[in-house]
N, C-alpha and C positions, 0 to 999 in steps of 0.2 A: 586446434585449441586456440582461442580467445588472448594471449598474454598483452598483458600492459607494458609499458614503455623501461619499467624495470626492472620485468622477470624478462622482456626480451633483449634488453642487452645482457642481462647474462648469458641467455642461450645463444646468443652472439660472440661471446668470449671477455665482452668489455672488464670483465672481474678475472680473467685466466680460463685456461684450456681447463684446467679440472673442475671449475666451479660450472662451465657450461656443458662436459659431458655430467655432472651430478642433477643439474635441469632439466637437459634432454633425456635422461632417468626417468627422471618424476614426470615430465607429458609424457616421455613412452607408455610408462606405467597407469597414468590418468587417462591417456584415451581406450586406452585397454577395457578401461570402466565404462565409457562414453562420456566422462568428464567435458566440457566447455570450455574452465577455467582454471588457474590455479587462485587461491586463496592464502592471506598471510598466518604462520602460527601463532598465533595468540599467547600460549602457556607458556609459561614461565621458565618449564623446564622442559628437556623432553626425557625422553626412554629409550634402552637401551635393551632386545631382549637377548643379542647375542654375549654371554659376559664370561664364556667358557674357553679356555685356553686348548682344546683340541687339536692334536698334532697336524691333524688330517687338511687343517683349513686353513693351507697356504694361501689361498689365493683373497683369504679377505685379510691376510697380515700384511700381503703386496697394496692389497687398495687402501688399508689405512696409512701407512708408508708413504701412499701416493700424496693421501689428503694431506697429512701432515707436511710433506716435504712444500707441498705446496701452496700451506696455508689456509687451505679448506677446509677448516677446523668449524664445529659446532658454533652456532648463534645465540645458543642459549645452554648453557648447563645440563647435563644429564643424568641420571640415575639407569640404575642397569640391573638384569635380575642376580641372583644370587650368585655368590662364587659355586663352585662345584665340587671344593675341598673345603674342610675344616682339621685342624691338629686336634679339635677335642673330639672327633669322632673313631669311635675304636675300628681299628680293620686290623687285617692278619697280613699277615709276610707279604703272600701273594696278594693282596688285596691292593696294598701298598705299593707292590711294585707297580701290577695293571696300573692304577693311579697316573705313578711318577711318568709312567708311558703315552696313556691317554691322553693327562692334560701337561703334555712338556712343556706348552708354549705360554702355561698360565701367567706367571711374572712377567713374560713378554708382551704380552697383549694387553695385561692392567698397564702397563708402560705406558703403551700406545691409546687408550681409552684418556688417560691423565692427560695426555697429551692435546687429544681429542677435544677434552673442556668437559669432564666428566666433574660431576659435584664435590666429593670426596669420597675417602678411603668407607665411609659410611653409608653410602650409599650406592648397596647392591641387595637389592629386596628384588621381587615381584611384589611385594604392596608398596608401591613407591609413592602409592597417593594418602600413605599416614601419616598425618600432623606430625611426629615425629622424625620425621626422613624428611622434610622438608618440600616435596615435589607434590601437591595438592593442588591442583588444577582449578579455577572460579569455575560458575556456569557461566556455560556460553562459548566458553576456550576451546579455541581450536588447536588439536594434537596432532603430532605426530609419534604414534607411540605401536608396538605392535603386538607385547604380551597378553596374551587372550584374556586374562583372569585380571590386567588392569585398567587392559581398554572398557571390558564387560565395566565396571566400578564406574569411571570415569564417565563415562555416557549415561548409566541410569540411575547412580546415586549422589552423581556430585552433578549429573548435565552438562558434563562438558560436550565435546563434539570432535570426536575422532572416529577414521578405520579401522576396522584389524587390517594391519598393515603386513607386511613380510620383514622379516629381519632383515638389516642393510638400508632397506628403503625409507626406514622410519631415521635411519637416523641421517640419509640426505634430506628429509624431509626438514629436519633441525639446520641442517647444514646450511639450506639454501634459506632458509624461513619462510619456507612456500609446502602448499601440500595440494594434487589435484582436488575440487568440488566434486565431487559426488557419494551416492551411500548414504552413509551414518551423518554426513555434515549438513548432508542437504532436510529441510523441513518436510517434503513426499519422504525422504528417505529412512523418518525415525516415526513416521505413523506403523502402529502395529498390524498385521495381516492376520493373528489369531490373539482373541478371549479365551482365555485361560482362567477356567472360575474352578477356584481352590473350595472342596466341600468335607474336608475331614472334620472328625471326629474331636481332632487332638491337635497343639499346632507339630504341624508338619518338619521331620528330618529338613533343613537344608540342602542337606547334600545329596539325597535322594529327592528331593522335590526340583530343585533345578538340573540336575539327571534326567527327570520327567522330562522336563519341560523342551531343554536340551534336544533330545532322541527326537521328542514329538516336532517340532516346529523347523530343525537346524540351524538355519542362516538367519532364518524369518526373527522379526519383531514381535515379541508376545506382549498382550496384554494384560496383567493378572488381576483378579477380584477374587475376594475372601479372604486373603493374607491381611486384612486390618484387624480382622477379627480375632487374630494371635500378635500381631506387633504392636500393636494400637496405631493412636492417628498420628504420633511425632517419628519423623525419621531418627531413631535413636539405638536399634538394634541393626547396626552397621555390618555387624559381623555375620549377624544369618546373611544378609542381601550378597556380604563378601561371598559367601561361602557357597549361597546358593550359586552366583553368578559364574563363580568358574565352574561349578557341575557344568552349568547349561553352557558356557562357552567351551569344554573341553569334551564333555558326551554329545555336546553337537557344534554350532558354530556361531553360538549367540552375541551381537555384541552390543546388545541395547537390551535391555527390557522394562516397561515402566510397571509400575504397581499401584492401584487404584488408592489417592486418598494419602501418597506416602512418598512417591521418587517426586522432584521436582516437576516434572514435567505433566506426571497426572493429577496434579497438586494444580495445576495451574488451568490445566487445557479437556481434562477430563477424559471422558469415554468418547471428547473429538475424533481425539487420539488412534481411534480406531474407522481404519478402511470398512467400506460398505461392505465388500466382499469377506468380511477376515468369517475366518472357521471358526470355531468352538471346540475346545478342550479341557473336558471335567476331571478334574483330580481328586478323586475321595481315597479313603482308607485302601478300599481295593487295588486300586490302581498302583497305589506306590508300594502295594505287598506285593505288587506283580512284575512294576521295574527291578526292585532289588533283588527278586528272584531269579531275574536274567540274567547276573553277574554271575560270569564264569569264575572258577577257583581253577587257578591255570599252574599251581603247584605241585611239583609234581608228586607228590603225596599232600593229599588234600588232609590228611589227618597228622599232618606236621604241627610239631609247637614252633611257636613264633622264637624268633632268634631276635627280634628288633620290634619295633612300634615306632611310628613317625608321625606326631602330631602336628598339622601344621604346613597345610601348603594348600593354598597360598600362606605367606607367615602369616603367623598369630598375631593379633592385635594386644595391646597391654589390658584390656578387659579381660579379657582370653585364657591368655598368665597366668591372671588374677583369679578369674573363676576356678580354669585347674587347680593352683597350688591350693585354693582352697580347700576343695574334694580330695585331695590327695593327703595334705595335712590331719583333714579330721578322719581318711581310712588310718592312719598310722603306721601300718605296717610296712613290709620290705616289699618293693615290688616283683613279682613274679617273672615279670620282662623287662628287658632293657627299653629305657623311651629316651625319645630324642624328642623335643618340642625345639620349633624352628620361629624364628622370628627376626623382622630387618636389626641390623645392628643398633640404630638408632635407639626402637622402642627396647631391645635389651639392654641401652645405656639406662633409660630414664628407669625400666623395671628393677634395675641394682641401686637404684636410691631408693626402694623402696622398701619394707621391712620381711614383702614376699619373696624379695630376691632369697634370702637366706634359708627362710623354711621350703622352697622349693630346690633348693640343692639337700637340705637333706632329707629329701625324698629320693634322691637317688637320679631323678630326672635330668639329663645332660640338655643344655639350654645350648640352641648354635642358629647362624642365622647361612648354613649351609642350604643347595638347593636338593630336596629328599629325591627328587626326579634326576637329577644327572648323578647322585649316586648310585640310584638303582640302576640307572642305564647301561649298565655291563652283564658281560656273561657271569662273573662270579657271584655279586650282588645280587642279580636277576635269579640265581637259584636260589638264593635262601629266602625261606618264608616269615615274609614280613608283613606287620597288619597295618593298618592305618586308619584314620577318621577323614580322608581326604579322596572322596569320587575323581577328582584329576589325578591323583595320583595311581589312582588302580587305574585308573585308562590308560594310561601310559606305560605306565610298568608290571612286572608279576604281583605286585602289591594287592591285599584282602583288606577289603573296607570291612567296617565296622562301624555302628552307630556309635557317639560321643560315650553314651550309657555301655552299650555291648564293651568297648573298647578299655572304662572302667573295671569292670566286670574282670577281663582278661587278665588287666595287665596289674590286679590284687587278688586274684585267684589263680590265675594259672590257666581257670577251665574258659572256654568259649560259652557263653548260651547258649 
């Protein structure tokens, strides 16, 4: 690899032994890609996706120990995803204890994070690119960030230019202020290899439409056409593209997509955008009655009632909030299931100045900016049948998707459609 005169004196030592094995990382890592160069980080801030206190994961409390002791501290400010606990979410005895177990090392490890040059106590999302959480990327920014659901964001709604990176890496990537060229950074790297022409009926599930998209293409850059013909022509419905994006980034391995007429980039460059060779993949009504069909119910009594509902993951945006407590407000009633809506702490600060904060607690709805995935991640949790409006989150966990409507539906009835 190619270094200039000062990424190679760090990988010389000229800054200390640990700042030059954290260099030699990242070329390891970059030639691995077939990387040339390294490049400087741009953003403001970076990301954080390791932010769970796991008893198991001595060996990165030793590396941060390391940094720290040695001053290899972050360049830039970072945001990190969700904590893994919350005090307002209800659990049982045993629940409780698993918890106290699993994540022993949590107080120790925000320790070390703070220490690190982490933003504040507010900033633990996976949407760490909301106006409100402060870590919003310009285009053009070059990242080092590695959560799937906000690298996907970053690259095709706001144009910035990062990897999906691996936890650790992303945050030497901050550390040193260098990240290797290649992939998603590079201009060959964000032309699309499939067209993607959206032909429904009706506008299309998000969550089930980047699901599609996701499965069909994986790694690849898609290109979408017909999605204007439900968003219209201003990028202003943030929240489907959120929403869609981690489908496609966690049902497959998406970490770019543009959309014709709407993401920055096909806004600018057009159907260029698109490789001579890219394939074609049509999405009508059919097709997405035929992904959602594929979704196993991995419960082990598929005709269980829901014990939980977890809207909101990635968090909810304060639109989001808003529209719920709406809908919830004018059903009236008591809810049939317990819900947890999730969102950064931040946009839960700005939503409690607002007049929805209040009619949305008495609906019953427990507001927490917990992460729904590392709760489920256990065996206790992992049994009980929980529904969700979040396609990442059923990937990952025993969790039953639901559409936004089905999930209404549920959770003031009782019954499923």
């Amino acid at each position: 690899m190619n270094l200039d005169s000062a990424q190679r004196e760090i990988l010389d030592g000229a800054k200390g032994e640990t700042l030059a094995k954290v260099m030699k990382t990242l070329v390891a890592y970059g030639e691995a890609f077939g990387a040339e160069k390294m490049v400087p980080v741009t953003g403001r801030c970076g990301h954080l996706v390791t932010s769970f206190g796991l008893g198991v994961m001595k060996p990165v409390y030793a590396l941060m120990d390391k940094l720290i002791e040695s001053g290899a501290v972050s360049s830039q400010p970072f945001s990190a995803d969700p904590r893994p606990l919350a005090p307002e979410i209800p659990v049982n005895f045993l629940q409780n204890l698993l918890f106290k177990v699993m994540y022993s090392k949590q107080s120790d490890y925000e320790q070390q994070l703070k220490k690190l040059g982490m933003m504040s106590d507010d900033a633990f999302t996976c949407a760490c690119y909301m106006s409100e959480v402060g870590n919003k990327p310009n285009k053009g920014d070059i990242l080092s960030w590695a959560e799937s659901s906000a690298v996907v964001y970053a690259n095709s709604v706001l144009g910035a230019r990062c990897n999906r990176n691996s936890g650790i890496i992303e945050l030497f990537g901050s550390i040193a202020g260098y990240v290797p060229y290649f992939g998603l950074l590079t201009d060959e790297g964000r032309k699309a290899t499939w067209k993607v022409v959206v032909k429904t009926t009706k506008k299309p599930e998000a969550q089930i439409l980047g699901s599609a998209i996701g499965m069909k293409v994986v790694e690849d850059v898609p290109y979408i056409v017909g999605l204007d013909s439900w968003l219209g022509s201003e990028l202003n419905d943030s929240a489907f593209l959120k929403d869609m994006g981690a489908a496609a980034a966690s049902n497959g391995a998406v970490g770019l997509y543009h959309v014709e007429g709407l993401t920055p980039e096909a806004v600018e460059l057009g159907q260029a955008l698109l490789q001579k060779n890219a394939e074609e993949y049509v999405i009508d009504d059919a097709e997405l009655e035929r992904v959602r069909a594929s979704y196993p119910c991995i419960w082990k009594n598929p005709a269980a009632k829901p014990k939980l509902c977890f809207i909101g993951c990635p968090h909810l945006s304060l639109a989001q909030l808003k529209s719920w407590t709406e809908r919830l407000e004018k059903f009236g009633g008591k809810l049939k299931v317990p819900v947890i809506m999730t969102c950064a702490p931040g946009v839960e600060k700005e939503f409690a100045k607002t007049p929805y904060a209040e009619k949305l607690k008495k609906t019953g709805v427990i507001l927490s900016s917990i992460c729904p995935l590392m709760y489920m991640n256990n065996p206790l949790c992992g049994k009980m049948p929980v529904i969700t409006n979040s396609n990442k989150l059923r990937t990952y966990t025993s969790a039953r998707y639901y559409t936004d409507d089905e999930i209404f539906t549920y959770i003031t009835t009782g019954e499923a459609q």
